[in-house]
N, C-alpha and C positions, 0 to 999 in steps of 0.2 A: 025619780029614784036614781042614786050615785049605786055603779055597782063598784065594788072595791078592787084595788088595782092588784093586779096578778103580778109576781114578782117570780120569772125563772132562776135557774140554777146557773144558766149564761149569765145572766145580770148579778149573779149571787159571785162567778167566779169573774167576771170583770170586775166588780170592786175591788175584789183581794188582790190584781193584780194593780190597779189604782192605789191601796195602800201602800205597795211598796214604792210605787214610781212617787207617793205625796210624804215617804219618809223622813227628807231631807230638805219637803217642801219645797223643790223646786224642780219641776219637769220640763225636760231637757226636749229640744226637736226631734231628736233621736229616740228617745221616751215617747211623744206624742206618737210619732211614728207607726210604732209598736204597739201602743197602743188601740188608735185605729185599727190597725189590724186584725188585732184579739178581739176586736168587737165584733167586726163584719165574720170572723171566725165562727163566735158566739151567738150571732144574729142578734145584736143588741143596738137597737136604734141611736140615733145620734141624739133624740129628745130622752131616752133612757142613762146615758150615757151621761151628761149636763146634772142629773136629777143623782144617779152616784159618785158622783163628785161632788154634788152638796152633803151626801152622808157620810163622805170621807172626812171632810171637811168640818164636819161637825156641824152644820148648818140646817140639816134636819136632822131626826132620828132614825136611827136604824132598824129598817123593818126587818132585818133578817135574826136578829137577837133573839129571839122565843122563839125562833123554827130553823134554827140555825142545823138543825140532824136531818133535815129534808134538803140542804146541801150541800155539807160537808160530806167528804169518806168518797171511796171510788161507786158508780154506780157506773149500768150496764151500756157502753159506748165511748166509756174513757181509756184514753191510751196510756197505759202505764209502761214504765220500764224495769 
């Protein structure tokens, strides 16, 4: 029995940070950088990390497209300004 893979709101909010660095399609060292960082921030593993970059990339599909309201919007622990 496969149970189905759990997708968080860190992994929801590292991608979007992913689309912007893959805008221009070319991510810069200084971009990786940064990136790493928002992950281990996020607590998003480096095998999670590989896996949305292929949905950036368009190379799988986007599992957060029909549940996209369970990560968007402020929820309770975000810092806003």
């Amino acid at each position: 029995m496969f149970m189905e893979r759990e997708y968080t709101r860190g992994m929801y909010l590292y991608m979007e940070c992913l689309k912007v660095a893959f805008e221009d399609e070319i991510v810069t060292s200084d971009e990786a950088e940064i990136l790493k960082i928002i992950a281990v921030a996020l607590d998003v593993q480096p095998s999670d990390t590989a896996e949305l970059r292929s949905i950036v990339t368009g190379e799988i599909p986007n599992p957060f497209v029909l549940s996209d309201q369970e990560y968007t919007g402020y929820q309770v622990g975000d810092a806003s300004m």
